[in-house]
C-alpha distance (Angstrom), angle and dihedral (degrees) to the residues before:
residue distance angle dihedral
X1 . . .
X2 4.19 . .
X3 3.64 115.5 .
X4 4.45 74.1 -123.5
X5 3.82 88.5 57.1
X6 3.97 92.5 43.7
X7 4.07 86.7 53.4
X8 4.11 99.4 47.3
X9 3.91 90.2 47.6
X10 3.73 94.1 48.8
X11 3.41 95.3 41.3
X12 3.68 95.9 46.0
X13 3.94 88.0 47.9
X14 4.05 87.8 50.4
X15 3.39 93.1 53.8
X16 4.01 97.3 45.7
X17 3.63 89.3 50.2
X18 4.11 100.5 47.6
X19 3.55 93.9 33.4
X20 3.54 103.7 -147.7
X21 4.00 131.5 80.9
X22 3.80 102.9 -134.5
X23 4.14 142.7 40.7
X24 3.53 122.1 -123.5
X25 3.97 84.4 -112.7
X26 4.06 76.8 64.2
X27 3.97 86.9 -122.5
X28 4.40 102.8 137.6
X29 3.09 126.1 -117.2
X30 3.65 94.2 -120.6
X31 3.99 90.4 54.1
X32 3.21 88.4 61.9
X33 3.52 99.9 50.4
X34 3.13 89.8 41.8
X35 3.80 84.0 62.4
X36 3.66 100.2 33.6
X37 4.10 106.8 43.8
X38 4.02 95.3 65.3
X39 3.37 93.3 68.7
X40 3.76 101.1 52.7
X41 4.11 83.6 42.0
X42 3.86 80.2 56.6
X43 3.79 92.8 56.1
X44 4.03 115.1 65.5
X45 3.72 94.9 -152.0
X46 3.82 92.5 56.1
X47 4.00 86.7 38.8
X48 3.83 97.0 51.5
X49 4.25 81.0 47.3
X50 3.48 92.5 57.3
X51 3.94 145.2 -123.6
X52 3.74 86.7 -78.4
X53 3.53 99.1 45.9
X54 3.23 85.3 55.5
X55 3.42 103.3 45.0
X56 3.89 93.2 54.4
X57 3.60 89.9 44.9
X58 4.02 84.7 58.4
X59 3.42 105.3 40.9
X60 4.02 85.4 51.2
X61 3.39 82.0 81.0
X62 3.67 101.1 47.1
X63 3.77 119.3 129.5
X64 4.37 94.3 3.1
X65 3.63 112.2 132.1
């Protein structure tokens, strides 16, 4: 799988799970995945998981303190 591929999945997961498009810091979703997803593509554990393993695994820790 394409780092590209990697990126739409998790972002599309992301999104699915959080159900909205944009922070309250107005930063987008996909930005931040866009940010974000490379560097669990960059790790083979979190690559062999999966972009949406990943993603829910991130967006766990969505909106914590």
């Amino acid at each position: 799988m394409t780092l590209e591929e990697f990126t739409r999945r998790f972002t599309a997961e992301a999104k699915r799970i959080a159900g909205f498009d944009t922070f309250d810091d107005g930063t987008t979703v996909d930005d931040y995945c866009k940010e974000v997803a490379p560097s669990y593509y960059a790790e083979p554990l979190y690559r062999d998981e999966g972009p949406e393993a990943c993603a829910d695994a991130d967006v766990s820790y969505w909106g914590e303190e």
